[in-house]
C-alpha positions as CSV (number, residue, x, y, z in Angstrom):
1,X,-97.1,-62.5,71.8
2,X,-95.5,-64.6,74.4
3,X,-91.8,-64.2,74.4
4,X,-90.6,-68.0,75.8
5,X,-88.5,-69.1,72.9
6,X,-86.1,-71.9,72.2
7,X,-83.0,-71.7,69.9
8,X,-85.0,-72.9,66.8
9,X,-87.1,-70.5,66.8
10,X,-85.4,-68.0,68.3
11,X,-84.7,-66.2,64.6
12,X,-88.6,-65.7,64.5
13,X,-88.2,-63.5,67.8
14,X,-85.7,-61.4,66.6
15,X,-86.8,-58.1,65.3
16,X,-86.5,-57.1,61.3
17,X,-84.8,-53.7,62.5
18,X,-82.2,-55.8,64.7
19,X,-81.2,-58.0,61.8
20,X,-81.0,-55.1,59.1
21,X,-78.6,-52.8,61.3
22,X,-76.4,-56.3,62.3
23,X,-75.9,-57.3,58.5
24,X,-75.3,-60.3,60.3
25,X,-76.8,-63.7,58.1
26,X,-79.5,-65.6,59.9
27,X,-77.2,-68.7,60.7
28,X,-74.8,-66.9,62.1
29,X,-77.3,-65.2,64.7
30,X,-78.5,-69.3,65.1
31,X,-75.4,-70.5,65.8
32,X,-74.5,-67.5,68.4
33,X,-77.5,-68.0,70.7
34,X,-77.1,-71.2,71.4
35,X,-76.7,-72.8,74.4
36,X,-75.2,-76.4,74.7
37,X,-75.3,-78.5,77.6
38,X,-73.3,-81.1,76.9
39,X,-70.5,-82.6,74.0
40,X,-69.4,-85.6,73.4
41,X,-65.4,-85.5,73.5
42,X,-63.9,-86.0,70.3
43,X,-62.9,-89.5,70.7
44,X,-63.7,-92.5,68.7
45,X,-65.5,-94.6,71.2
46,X,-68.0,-91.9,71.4
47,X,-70.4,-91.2,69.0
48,X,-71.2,-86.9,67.8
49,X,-73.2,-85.8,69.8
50,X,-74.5,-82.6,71.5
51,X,-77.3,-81.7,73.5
52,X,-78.7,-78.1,73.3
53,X,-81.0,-76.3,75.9
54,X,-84.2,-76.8,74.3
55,X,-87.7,-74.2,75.9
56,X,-85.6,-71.7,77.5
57,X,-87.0,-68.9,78.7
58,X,-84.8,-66.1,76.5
59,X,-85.5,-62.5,77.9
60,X,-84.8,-60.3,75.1
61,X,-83.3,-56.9,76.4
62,X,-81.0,-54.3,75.6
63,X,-78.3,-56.4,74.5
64,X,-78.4,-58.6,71.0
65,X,-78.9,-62.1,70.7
66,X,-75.1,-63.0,69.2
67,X,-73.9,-61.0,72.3
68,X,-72.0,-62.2,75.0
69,X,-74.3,-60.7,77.9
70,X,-77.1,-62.0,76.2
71,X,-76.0,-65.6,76.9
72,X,-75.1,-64.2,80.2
73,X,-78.6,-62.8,80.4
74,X,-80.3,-66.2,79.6
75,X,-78.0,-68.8,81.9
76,X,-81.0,-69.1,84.2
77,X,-84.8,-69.5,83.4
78,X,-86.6,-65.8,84.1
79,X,-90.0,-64.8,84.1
80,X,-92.0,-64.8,80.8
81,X,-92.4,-61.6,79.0
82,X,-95.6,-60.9,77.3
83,X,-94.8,-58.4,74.6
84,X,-97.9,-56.4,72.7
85,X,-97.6,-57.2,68.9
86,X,-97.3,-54.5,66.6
87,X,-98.0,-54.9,62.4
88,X,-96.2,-51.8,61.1
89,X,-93.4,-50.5,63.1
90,X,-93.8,-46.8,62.4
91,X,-90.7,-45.1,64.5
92,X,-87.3,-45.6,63.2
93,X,-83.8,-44.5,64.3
94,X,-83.4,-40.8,63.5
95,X,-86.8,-39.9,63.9
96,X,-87.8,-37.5,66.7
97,X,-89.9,-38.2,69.2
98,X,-91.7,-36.7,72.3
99,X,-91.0,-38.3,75.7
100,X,-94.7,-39.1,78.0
101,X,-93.2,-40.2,80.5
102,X,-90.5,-39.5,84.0
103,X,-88.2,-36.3,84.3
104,X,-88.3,-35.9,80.5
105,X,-91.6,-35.6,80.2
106,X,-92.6,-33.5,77.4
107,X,-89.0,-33.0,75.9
108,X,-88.2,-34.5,72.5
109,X,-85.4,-35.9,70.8
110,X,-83.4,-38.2,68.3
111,X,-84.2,-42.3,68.7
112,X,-80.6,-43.9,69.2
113,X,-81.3,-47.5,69.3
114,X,-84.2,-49.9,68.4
115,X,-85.1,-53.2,70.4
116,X,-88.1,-54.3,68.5
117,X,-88.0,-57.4,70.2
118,X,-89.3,-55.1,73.5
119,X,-91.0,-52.7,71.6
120,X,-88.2,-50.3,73.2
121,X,-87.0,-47.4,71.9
122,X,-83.9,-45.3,73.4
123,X,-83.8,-41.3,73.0
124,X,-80.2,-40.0,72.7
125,X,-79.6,-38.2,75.9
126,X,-82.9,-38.4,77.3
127,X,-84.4,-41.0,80.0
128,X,-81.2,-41.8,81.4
129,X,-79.6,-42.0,84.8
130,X,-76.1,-42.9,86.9
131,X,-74.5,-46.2,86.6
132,X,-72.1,-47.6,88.7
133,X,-69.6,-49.9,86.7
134,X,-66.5,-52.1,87.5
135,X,-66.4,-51.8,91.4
136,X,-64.0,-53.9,92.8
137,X,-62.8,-54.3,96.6
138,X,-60.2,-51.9,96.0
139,X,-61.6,-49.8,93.6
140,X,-64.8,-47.4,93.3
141,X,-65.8,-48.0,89.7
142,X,-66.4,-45.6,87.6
143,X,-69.9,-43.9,87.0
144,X,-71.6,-43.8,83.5
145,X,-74.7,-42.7,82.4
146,X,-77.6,-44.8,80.3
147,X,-80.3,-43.8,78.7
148,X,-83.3,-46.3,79.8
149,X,-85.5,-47.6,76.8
150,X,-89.0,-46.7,76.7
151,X,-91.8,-48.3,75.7
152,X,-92.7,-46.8,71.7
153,X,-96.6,-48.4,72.2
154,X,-97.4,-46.0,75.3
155,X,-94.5,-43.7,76.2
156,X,-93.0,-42.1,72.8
157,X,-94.9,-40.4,70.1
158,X,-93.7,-39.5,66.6
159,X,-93.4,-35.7,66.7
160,X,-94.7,-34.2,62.9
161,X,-91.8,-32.4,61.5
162,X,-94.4,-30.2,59.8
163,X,-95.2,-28.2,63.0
164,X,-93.1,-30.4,66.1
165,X,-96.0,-31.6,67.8
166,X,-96.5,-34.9,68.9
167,X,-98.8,-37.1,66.5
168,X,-100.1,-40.7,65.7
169,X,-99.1,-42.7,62.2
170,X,-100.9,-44.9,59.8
171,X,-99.2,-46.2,56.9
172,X,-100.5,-45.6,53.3
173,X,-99.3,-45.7,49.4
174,X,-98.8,-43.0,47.0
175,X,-100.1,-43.2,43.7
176,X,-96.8,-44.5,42.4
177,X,-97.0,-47.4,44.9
178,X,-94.7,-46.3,47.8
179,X,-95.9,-47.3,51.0
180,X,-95.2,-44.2,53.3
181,X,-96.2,-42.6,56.7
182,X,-98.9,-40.2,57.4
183,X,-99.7,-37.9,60.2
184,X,-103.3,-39.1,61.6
185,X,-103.4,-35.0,62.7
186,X,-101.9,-33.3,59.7
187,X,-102.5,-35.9,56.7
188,X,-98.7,-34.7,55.8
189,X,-96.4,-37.1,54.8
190,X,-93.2,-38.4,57.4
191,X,-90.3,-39.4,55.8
192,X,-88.5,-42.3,57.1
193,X,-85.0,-40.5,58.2
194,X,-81.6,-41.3,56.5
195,X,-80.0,-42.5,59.7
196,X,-83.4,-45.8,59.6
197,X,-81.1,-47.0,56.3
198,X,-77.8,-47.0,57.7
199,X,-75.7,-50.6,59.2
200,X,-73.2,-52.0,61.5
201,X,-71.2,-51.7,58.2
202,X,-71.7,-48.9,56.3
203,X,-73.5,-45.0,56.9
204,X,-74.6,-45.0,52.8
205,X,-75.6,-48.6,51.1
206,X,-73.9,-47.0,47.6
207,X,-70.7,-45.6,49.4
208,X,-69.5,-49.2,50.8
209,X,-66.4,-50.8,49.6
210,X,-66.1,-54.4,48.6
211,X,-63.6,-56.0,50.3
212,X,-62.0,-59.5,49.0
213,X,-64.2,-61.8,51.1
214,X,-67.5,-60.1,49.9
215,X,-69.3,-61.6,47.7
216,X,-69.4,-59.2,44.5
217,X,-72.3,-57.6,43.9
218,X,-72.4,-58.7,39.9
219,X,-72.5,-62.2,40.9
220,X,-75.4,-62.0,43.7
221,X,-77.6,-60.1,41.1
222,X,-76.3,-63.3,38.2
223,X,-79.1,-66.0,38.2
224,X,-76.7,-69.1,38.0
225,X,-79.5,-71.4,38.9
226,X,-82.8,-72.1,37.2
227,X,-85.4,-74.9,38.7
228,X,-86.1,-78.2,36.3
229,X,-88.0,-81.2,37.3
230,X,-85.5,-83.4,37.2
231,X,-82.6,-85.4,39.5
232,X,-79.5,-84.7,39.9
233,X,-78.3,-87.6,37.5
234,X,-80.5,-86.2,34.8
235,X,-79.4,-83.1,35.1
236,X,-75.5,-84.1,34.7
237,X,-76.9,-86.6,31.6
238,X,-77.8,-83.8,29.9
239,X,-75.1,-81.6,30.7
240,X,-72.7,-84.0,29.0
241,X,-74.8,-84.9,26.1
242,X,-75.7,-88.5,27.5
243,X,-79.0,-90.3,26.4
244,X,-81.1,-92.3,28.3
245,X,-83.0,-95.3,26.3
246,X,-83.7,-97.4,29.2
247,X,-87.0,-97.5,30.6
248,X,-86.6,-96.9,34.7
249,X,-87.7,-99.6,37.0
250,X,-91.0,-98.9,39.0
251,X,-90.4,-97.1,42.8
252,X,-92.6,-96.8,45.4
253,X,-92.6,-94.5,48.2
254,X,-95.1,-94.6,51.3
């Protein structure tokens, strides 16, 4: 799956995880990733116009498309990334894991964060090393430590909660229908953790509060709207009780 995307399509190549955590609405995320080139000054010998940066090379990474290091990021063309595709994501955040790889190696803990767009993963605490931030001419910067991701294809393994060892996944459905995770080793069923459900906004879907610019929930579920084959001028003829006896002239459309 090559990873060279331009703003149009760059909703496609943001992962299904990243969007659920952001509770952010797909135009939104559009709109933020954009780069423009050039804009026509609001004057009225010029015509609207704006011209985007069309097959950029986007590098997805640890930071989120709507971000402002993102756009940072992606101000100059990169290399192309060639990312393995993967059907069913299988590891969520709060799952545990085991660590193949560096220092770590063989230690397991919680996942933190998901890039799906990388297939990266990032272990709380684990994988990490010294950063050196904010250093100035007069000023040392201050040292921080980051975890770095790792890949979830090669270098992480779902650990089976039913003995804590390290096993492989494969998704199947219960006799009531629910598509769940099972341990390749074990045949015992992984639950998807608590923590996999939670958002930006809210820890527990059913403990959020409504604020006045939500949209209530009794109106979302309401079906205001239902499909008809006809125009919009039918539709308000019939809405005010008006009948049409004319026969319509003949159009043609090519």
């Amino acid at each position: 799956m090559r990873f060279t995307a331009s703003v149009a399509c760059i909703l496609k190549r943001v992962g299904k995880l990243t969007k659920e955590y952001s509770n952010l609405p797909d135009a939104y995320i559009k709109r933020a990733a954009e780069q423009v080139e050039y804009t026509a000054p609001k004057m009225i010998q010029y015509l609207p116009y704006q011209r985007k940066k069309k097959a950029r090379h986007f590098r997805f990474g640890a930071y989120r498309p709507w971000t402002q290091e993102f756009q940072q990021e992606n101000e100059r063309i990169r290399d192309e990334i060639f990312v393995e595709p993967i059907k069913n994501w299988s590891v969520f955040r709060g799952d545990r894991v085991e660590i193949h790889v560096g220092r770590d190696k063989g230690k397991q803990g919680i996942v933190a964060q998901i890039f799906e767009e990388r297939n990266w993963v990032i272990v709380g605490g684990m994988n990490w090393y010294y950063r050196r931030v904010g250093e100035t001419k007069g000023f040392a910067g201050t040292i921080i430590r980051q975890e770095i991701p790792l890949l979830v294809t090669t270098e992480v393994s779902l650990v089976d909660p039913s003995d804590d060892k390290p096993t492989t996944v494969v998704w199947r459905y219960t006799e009531d229908g629910e598509k769940v995770r099972v341990s390749k080793r074990t045949g015992r069923i992984i639950p998807i953790p608590a923590l996999a459900h939670e958002t930006y906004d809210y820890k527990v879907k059913s403990a959020y509060l409504e604020s006045d610019k939500d949209t209530k929930s009794d109106v979302v579920e309401k079906v205001t709207f239902q499909p008809e084959l006809k125009t919009f001028e039918m539709d308000i003829m019939d809405a005010m009780g008006i009948e049409e006896k004319r026969t319509p002239k003949k159009s043609y459309w090519y």
